[in-house]
C-alpha positions in Angstrom: 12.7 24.9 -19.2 10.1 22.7 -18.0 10.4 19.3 -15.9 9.4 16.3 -17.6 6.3 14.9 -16.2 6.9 11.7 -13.9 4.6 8.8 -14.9 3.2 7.3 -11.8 2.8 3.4 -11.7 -0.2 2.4 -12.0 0.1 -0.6 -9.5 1.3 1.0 -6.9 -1.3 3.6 -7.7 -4.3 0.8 -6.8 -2.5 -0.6 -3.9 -1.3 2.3 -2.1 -2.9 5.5 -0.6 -1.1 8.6 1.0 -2.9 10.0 4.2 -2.8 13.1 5.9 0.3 12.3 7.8 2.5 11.8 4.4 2.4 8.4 5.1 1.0 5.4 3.2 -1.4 3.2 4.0 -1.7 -0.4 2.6 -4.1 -3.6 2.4 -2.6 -6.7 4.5 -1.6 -9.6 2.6 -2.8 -13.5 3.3 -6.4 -13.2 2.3 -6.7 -14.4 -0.8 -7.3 -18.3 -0.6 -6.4 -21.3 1.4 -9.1 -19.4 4.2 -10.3 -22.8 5.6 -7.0 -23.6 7.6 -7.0 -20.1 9.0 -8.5 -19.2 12.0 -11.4 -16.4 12.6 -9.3 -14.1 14.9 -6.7 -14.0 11.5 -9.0 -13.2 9.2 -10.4 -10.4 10.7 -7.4 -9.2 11.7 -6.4 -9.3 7.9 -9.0 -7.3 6.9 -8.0 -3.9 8.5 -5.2 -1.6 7.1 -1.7 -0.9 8.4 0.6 1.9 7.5 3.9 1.3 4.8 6.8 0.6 7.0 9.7 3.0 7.0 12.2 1.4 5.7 9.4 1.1 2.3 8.7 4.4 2.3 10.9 6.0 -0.2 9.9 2.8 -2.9 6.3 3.9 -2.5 7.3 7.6 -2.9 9.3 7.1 -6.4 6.0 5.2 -8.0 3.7 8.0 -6.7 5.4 11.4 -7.6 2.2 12.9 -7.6 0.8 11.2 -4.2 
């Protein structure tokens, strides 16, 4: 009997990608507007990636079933 095929979400999908490690790496959030009031040193720091914490992980890992 075969398994049913998981749908994976599609949101999660975009915002989400698993790396080598089996963990998941992410886009920082606060970059979207009100920019003026925030200083340079934030910005750039917003711009780099940072890995799903922990405590996330298993979330992330029921939407992507296919990784």
């Amino acid at each position: 009997m075969a398994k049913i095929k998981l749908k994976t979400n599609r949101s999660a999908a975009k915002r989400f990608i698993e790396n080598g490690n089996g963990e998941f790496k992410r886009g920082k959030a606060g970059k979207r507007h009100i920019l003026t009031k925030k200083s340079r040193k934030l910005k750039r720091e917003l711009r780099t990636s940072t890995i799903v914490d922990s405590t996330n992980v298993k979330q992330v890992k029921r939407m992507l079933p296919n990784g």
